[in-house]
C-alpha positions in Angstrom: 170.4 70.7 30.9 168.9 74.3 30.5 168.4 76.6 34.1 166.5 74.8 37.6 164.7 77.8 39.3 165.2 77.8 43.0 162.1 79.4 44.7 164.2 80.9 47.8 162.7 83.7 50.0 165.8 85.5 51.3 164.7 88.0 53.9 167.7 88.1 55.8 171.5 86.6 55.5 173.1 84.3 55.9 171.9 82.1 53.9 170.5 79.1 55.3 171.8 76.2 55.0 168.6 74.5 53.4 168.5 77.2 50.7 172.1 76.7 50.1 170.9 72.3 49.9 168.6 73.5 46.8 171.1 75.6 45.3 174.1 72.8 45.4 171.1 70.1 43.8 170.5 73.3 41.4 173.7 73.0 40.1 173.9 69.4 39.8 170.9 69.3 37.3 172.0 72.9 35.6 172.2 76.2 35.6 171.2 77.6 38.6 168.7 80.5 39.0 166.7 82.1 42.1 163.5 83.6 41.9 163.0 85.6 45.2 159.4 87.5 45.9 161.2 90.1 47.9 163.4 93.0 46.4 167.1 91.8 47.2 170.2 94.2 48.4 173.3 93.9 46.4 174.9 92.4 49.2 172.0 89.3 49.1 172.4 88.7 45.2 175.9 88.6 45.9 175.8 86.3 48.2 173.4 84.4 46.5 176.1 84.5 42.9 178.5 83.1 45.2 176.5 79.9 46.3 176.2 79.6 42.3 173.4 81.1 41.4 173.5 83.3 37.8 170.2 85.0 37.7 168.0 86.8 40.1 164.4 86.8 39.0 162.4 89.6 41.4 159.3 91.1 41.8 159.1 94.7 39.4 156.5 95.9 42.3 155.9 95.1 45.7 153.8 92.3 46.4 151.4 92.6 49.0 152.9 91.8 52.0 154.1 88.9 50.6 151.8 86.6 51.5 151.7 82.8 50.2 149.0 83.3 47.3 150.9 86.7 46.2 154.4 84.4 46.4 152.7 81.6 44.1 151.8 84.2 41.7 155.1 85.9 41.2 156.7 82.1 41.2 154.6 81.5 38.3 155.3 84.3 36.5 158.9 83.9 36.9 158.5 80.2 35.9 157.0 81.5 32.6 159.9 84.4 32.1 162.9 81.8 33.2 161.6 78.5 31.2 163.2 76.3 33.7 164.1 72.8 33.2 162.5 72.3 36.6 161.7 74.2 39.8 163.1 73.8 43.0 161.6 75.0 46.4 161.9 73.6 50.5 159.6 71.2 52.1 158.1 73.6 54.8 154.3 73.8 54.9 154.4 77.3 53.2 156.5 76.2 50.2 154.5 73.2 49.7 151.8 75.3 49.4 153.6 77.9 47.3 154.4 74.7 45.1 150.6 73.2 44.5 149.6 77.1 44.2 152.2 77.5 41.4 151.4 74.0 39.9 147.8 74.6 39.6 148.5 78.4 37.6 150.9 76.3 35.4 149.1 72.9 34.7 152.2 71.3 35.8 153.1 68.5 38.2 154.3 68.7 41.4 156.4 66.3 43.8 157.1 66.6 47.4 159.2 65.1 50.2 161.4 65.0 47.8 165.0 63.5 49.2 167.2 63.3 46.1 166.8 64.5 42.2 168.3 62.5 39.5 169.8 64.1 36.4 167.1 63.1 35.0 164.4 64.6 37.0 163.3 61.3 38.3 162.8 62.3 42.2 163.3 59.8 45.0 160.6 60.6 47.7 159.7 59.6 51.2 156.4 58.4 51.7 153.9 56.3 54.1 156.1 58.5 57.1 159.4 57.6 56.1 158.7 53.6 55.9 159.6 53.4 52.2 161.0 55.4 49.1 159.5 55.8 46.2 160.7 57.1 42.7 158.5 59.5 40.5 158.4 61.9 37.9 156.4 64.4 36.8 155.0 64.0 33.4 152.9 67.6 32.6 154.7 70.8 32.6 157.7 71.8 34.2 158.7 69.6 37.2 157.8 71.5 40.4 159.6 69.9 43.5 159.9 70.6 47.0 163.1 69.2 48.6 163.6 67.8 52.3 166.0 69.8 54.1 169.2 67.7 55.2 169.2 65.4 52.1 172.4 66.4 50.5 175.5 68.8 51.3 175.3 72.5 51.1 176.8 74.4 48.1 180.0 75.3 49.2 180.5 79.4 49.4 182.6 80.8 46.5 183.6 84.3 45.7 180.7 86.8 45.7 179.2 87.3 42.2 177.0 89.8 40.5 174.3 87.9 38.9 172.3 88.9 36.0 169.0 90.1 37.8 165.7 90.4 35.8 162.3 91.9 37.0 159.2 90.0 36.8 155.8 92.1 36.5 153.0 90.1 38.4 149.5 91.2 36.9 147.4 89.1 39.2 148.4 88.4 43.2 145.5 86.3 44.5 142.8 87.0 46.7 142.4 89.9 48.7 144.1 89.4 51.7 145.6 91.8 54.3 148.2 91.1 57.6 146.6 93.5 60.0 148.9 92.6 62.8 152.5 91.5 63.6 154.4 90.3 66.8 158.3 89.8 67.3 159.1 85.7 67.6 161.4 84.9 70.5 164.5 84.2 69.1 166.5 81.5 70.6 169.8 81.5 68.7 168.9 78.1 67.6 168.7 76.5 64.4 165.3 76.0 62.3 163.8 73.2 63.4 163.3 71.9 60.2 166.6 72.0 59.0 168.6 71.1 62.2 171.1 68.6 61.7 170.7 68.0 65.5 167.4 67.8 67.3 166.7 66.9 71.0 163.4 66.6 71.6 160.9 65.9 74.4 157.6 64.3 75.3 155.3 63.9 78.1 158.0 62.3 80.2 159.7 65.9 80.9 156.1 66.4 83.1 156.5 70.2 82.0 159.9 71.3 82.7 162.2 71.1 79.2 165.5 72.8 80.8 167.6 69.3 80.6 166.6 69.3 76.7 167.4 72.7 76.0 170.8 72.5 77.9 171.6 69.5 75.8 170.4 71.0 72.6 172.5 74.2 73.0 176.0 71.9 73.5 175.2 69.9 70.2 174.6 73.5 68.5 170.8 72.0 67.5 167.5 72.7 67.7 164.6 71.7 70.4 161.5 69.5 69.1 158.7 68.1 71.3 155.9 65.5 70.8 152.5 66.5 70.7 151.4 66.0 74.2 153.9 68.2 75.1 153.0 71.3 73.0 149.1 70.3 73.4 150.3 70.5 77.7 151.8 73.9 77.0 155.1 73.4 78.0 156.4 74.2 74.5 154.7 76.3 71.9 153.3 74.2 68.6 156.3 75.5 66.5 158.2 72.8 67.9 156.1 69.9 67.3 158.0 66.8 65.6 155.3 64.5 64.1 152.6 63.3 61.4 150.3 67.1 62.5 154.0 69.0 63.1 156.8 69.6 61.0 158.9 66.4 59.5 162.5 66.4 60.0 165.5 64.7 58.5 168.5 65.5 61.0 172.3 63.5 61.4 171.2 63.3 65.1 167.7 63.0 66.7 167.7 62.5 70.8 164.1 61.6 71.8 163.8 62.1 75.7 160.6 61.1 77.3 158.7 60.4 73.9 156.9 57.0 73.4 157.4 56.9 69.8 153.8 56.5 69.0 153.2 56.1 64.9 152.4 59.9 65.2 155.7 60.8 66.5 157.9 58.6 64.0 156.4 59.8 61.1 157.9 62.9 61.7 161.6 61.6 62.6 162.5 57.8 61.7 164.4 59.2 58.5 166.9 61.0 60.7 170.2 59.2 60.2 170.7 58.5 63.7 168.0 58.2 66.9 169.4 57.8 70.3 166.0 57.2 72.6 165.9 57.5 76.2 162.7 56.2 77.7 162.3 54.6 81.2 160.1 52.4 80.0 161.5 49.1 77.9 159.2 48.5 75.8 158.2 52.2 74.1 157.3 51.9 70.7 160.9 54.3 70.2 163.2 51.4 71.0 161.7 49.6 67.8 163.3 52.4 65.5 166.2 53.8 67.8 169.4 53.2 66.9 170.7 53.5 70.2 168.3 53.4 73.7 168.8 54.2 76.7 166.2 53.4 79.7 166.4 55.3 81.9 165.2 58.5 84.0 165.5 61.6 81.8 166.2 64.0 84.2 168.9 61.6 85.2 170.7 60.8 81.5 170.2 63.9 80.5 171.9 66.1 83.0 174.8 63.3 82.9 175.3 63.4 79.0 175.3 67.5 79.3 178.1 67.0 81.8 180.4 64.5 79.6 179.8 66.9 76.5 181.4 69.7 79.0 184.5 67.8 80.6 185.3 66.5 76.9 185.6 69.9 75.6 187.2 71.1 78.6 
């Protein structure tokens, strides 16, 4: 097989570990090439050559601010310079939309929820929230696919490279759009949500105060999620949101504490390998998916697992 285009907005480094997931299925189906919509240092192509990738397709000007239709554009236009085998990008609502964007501009298909890719560009998908899998291919154009974080291993970290980089002139950047204002996220030292391979999360049973689930999250190195009637209460902001109207997440470990498991809930979480639920009431919708419950008291079970995690690494 020819090059697979990874679509992968580096804007910092490392690299995260979901880019470096598209990268390693890159290089099972090919030749792996990135297409990035920001100019990259020498030290990010480097790194990026050293995850595997051989060419760099960038931007020859600025794009405007780099906002999603602008980042379709120049994804298209590097889809047209590269003549890819297929195209590669992350499941997060902006690459999705980057993807159906891109697929329109090209006339080609596109595929999300993606949680493997075949050699031969069949794609086996999640769908109806997780409940089945289904196995698809895309049969106009060049295959566009978006890619569930946490569905393979991470390409393993080789010595840096220096790729073959190639400009790509984008005559047309989409509607006129402007960001007139910016403000500084909180950053908690935690992992993206979305790509966490550990995820404690809580519901309306923390009645407003998360501190048990953050203390637990930060001694399994993972991220915090939260149903819906939490971030709707205001205890959490929406970012963290787990669920059919949040984000969809895929992690080794997923600790629901407090959450009733309502079908809105598990559509974002039943494909995590493992679910440990801790509910005080026996017969929350959670237990029917959970591989391992617990009722109980959250601030209770909490507080004790935190202090087991401690004494063990004592």
């Amino acid at each position: 097989m020819g090059s697979v285009l990874v679509f992968l907005d580096v804007p910092s480094l490392p690299l995260p570990r979901a880019s470096r997931e598209l990268l390693a299925i890159a290089a099972a189906l090919g030749e792996p090439a990135v297409a990035c919509p920001r100019p990259l240092s020498g030290e990010a192509a480097a790194e990026l050559a050293g995850f595997g990738a051989v060419r760099i397709y960038e931007p020859s000007q600025p794009l405007p601010d780099v906002l999603v239709a602008a980042k379709a554009a120049f994804l298209a236009e590097a889809v047209r310079a590269a003549s890819p085998e297929a195209v590669l990008l992350g499941n997060s609502f902006e690459d999705r939309e980057v993807a159906a964007r891109t697929g329109i501009k090209l006339g080609a298909g596109v595929i999300t929820d993606a949680v493997a890719v075949a050699p031969d560009l069949s794609v086996t998908k999640s769908v109806l929230a997780g409940s089945y899998t289904s196995t698809c291919r895309v049969e106009s154009g060049v295959p566009i696919i978006t890619v569930k974080a946490n569905s393979v291993e991470p390409a393993e970290a080789g010595a840096p490279g220096v790729p073959e980089r190639s400009l790509v002139t984008v005559p047309e950047t989409g509607p006129a759009a402007v960001v007139v204002e910016r403000s500084e996220k909180r950053v908690s030292g935690r992992p993206e949500l979305s790509e966490a391979r550990v995820i404690v999360a809580g519901g309306r049973g923390m009645d407003g105060d998360f501190s048990p689930v953050e203390e637990l999250a930060d001694l399994l190195g993972g991220a915090v999620g939260a149903s819906r009637a939490a971030t709707d209460a205001g205890w959490i902001e929406h970012s963290a949101q787990v669920g059919q109207t949040g984000k969809t997440v895929s992690p080794q470990l997923y600790i629901s504490a407090g959450i009733s498991g309502a079908i809105q809930q598990k559509a974002g979480m039943q494909t995590a390998k493992v679910i440990v639920a801790v509910n005080k009431d026996p017969d929350a919708p959670v237990f029917e998916i959970a591989d391992f419950g617990i009722v109980g008291d959250v601030f209770s079970v909490l507080p004790q697992a935190s202090e087991e995690i401690r004494k063990r690494r004592a």
